[in-house]
C-alpha positions as CSV (number, residue, x, y, z in Angstrom):
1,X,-6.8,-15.4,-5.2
2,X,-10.0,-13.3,-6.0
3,X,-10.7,-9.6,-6.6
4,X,-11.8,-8.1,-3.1
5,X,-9.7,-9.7,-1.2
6,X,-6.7,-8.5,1.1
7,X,-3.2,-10.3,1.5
8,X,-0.6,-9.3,3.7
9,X,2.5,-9.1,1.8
10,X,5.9,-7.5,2.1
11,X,6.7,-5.3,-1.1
12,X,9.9,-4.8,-0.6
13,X,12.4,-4.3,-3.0
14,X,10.6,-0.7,-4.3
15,X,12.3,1.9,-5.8
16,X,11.1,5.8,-5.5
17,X,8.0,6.7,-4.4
18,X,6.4,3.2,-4.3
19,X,4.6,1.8,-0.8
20,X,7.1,-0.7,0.5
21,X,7.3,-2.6,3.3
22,X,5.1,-5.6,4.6
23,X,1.4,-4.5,4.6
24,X,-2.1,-5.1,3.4
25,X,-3.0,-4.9,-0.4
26,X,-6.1,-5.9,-2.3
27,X,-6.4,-8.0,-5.3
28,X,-8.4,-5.9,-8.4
29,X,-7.5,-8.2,-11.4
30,X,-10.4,-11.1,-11.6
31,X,-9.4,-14.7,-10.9
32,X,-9.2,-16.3,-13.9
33,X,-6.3,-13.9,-14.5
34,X,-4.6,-14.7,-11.6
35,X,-5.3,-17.9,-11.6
36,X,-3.5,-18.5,-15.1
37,X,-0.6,-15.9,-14.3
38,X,-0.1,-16.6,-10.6
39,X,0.5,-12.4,-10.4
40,X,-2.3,-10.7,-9.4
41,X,-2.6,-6.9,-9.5
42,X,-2.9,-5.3,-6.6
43,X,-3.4,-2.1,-4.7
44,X,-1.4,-1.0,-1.3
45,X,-3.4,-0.4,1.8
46,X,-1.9,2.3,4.0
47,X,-2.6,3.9,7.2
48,X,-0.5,7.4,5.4
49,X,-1.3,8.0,1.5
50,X,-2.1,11.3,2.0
51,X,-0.9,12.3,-1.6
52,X,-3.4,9.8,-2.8
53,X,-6.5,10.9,0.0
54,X,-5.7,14.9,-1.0
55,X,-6.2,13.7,-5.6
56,X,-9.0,11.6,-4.6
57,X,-7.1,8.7,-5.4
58,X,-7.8,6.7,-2.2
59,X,-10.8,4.5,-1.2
60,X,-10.8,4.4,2.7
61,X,-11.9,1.6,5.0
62,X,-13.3,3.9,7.8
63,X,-16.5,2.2,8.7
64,X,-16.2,-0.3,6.5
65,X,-16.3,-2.8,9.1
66,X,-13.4,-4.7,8.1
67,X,-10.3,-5.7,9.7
68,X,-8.0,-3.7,7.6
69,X,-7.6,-0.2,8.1
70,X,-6.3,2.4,6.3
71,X,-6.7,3.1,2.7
72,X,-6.5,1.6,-0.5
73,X,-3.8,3.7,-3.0
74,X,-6.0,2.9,-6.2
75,X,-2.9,5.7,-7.6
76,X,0.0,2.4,-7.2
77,X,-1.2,-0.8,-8.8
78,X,1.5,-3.2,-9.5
79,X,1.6,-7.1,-10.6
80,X,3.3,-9.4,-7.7
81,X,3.9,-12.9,-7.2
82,X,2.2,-13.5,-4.1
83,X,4.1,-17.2,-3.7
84,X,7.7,-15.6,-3.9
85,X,6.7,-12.9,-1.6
86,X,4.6,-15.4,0.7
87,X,1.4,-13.2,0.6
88,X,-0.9,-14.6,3.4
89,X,-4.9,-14.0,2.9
90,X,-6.6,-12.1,5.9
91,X,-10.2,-11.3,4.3
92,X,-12.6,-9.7,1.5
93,X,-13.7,-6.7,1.3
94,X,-17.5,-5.5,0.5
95,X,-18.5,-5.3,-2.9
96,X,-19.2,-1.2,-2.3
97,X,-15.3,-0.7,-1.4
98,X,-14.4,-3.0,-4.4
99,X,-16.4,-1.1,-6.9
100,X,-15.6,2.3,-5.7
101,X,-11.6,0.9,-5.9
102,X,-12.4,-0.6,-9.6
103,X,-14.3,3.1,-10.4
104,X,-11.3,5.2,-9.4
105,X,-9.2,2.9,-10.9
106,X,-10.8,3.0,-14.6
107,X,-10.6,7.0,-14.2
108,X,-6.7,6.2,-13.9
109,X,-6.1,3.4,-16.4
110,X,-8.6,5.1,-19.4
């Protein structure tokens, strides 16, 4: 599990406000984190989020030429275990998604 890439899991249980529900999500903690921890941190990918697109808190796909589609909610990251939840790997992202992702979310986190 590396940073820029996208795993289909389901993130169910949630509670509140939280994305839930079986869907994309992108790894933005490096890999020797997760590969010590086995929980990466990750970001929801949604086709909605449009809380997160109105704060400038989303980083969308459109014409990024990927696979995925939607956008990335840089506003709900969260630490999973992809084993329990059976997270399946679809791709990686470009490196100018992944650093606009890791810029919005250091505006967040500091």
């Amino acid at each position: 599990m590396e940073r820029g890439e996208v795993w289909l899991v389901s993130l169910d249980p949630t509670a509140g406000h939280e994305q839930s529900g079986k869907r994309p999500v992108l790894i933005v903690s490096p890999a020797a984190f997760n590969q010590i921890t086995r929980l990466p941190v990750v970001l929801p990918i949604t086709t909605g989020g449009n809380f997160a697109r109105t704060a400038g808190f989303a980083v969308s796909l459109d014409g990024a030429g990927t696979k995925t589609t939607g956008v990335i909610r840089c506003d709900q990251p969260r630490t999973i275990d992809m084993a329990a939840r059976h997270g399946k790997r679809l791709e990686r992202l470009p490196d100018g998604i992944i650093n606009d992702v890791l810029a919005r979310l250091a505006t967040i986190l500091t």
